[in-house]
N, C-alpha and C positions, 0 to 999 in steps of 0.2 A: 471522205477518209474517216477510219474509227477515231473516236477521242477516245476510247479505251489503251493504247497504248501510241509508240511516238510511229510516224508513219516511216515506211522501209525507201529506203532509195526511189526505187522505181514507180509505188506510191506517188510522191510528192513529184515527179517526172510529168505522168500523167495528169496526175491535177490539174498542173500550174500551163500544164499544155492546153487543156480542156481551158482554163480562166483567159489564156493566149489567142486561141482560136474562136471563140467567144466577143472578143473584142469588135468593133466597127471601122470599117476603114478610117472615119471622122476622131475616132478615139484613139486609134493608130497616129495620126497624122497631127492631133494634140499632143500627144505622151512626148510623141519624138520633138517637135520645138520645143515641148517644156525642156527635156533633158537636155538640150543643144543648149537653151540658156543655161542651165542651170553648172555642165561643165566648160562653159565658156568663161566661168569667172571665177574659176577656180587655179589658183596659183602654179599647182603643178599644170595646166593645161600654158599658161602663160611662156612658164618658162620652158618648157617642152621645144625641141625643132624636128622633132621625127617621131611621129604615133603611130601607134596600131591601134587598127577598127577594126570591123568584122563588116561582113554584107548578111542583113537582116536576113530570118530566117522561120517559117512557121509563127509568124507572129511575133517574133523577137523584137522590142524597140527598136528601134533604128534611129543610127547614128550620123546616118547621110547630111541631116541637115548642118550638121555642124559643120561639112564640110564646106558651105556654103555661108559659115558665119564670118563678119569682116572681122574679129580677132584673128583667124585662121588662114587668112591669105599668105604670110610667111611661112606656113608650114607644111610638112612633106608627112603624108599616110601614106598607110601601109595596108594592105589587104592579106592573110595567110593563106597561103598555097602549101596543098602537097606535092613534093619534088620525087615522082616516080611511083610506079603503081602500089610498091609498098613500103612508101614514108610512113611514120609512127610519128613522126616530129613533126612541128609546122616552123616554115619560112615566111619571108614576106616580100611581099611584090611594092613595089609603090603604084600610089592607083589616085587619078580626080575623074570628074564623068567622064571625060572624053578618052580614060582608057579602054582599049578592047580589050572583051571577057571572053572566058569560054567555062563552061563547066568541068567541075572536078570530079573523081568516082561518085561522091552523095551529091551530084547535082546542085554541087553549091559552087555560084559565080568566082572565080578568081580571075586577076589581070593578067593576059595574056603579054607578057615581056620574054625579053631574055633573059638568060639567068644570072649573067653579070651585076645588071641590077637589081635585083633579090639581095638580101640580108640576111642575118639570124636575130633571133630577140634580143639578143643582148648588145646589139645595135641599137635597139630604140631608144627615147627616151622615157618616154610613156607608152603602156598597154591600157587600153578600153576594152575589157572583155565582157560577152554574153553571160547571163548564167540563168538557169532555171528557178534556184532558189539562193539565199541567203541569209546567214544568222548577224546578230547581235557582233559575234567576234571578227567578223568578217572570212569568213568559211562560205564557200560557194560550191554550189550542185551545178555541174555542168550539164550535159547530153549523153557523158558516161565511152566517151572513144576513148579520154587521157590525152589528145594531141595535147592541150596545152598544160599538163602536169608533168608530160614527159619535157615538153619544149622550155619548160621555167626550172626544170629540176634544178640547174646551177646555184637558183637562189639560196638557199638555205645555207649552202657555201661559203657566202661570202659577207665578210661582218661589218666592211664598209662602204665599201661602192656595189652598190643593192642597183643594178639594174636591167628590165627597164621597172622603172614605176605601177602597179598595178592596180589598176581603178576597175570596177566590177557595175556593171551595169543591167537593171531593170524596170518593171510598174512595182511600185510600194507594195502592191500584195503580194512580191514576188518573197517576201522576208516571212521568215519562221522563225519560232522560238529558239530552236538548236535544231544544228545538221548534224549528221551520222558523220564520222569521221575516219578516214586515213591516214597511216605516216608520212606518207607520200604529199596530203593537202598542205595547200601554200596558201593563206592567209591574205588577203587585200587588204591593200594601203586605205582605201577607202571605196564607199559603195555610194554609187549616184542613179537616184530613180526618178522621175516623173516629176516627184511632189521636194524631195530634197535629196544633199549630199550628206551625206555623214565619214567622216573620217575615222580610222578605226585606231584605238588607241593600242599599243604594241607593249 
């Protein structure tokens, strides 16, 4: 990327894809137990009873193992599903390994359920989302679809029960000086990588 000026969206997209796919299974498979510890002991995780995760993707950390940590035996994740060929919004399914998958239009795994038991976000308690990049303020680069900008839009709404909780997850070098911004951006509660958590001040 130029150091002559700040890099464009789709820039830091590819970069941080290239730094992503770059990685070693062995370095994969580190990153993801470090960040399992590292949101396991974090208080909004504690008190949380309903989370959403994601299902790792092109290199994405993954979040699996947490699923598998014994703080996390009391609680119920969630995987996002789109609900029909052309949802803008994301839902969520509840999902541990032994739920059946199927692929969604981007070939990305979702729990095959009924729709009964499916949610909306603001059923959760806590969200763990993906993100490409992240600043200082806690502003995150997603993949650039908007499901989940369109799916949180409520927040900004609401002045005091803010929910679900929004935690932003990466590797450390996933963080940049400043992101390019929208009206639409919605800010995380705090961002958990690899190496540490950092909470973000509001």
């Amino acid at each position: 990327m130029s150091q002559d000026s700040p890099p464009s969206k789709s820039q830091l997209r590819r970069h941080m894809r290239q730094r992503r796919h770059a990685l070693s299974p062995q370095d994969l498979r580190q990153a993801a137990l470090a960040l399992s510890g590292q949101i396991a002991r974090l208080r909004p995780f504690h008190r949380a009873r309903h989370i959403g995760v994601y299902w790792p993707m092109h290199g994405e950390i993954s979040l699996l193992p947490l699923l598998q940590h014994p703080l996390a035996v009391h609680k119920h994740f969630y995987l996002p599903i789109l609900v029909g060929r052309f949802a803008r919004s994301l839902r969520f399914a509840p999902f541990n390994p032994r739920t059946p998958m199927r692929n969604n239009r981007f070939r990305i795994p979702e729990p095959k359920v009924p729709r009964h038991s499916q949610c909306s976000v603001r059923e959760l308690d806590l969200l763990i989302l993906p993100l490409v990049a992240f600043d200082a303020e806690g502003y995150r680069l997603g993949m650039g679809g908007g499901f989940y900008d369109r799916s949180l839009a409520h927040l900004p709404h609401r002045r005091h029960w803010r929910r679900p909780r929004l935690i932003g997850v990466g590797y450390a070098f996933q963080e940049v000086p400043v992101l390019p911004r929208e009206p639409w951006d919605i800010p995380l509660a705090m961002v958990c990588t690899d190496k540490a958590c950092r909470k973000i001040e509001s």
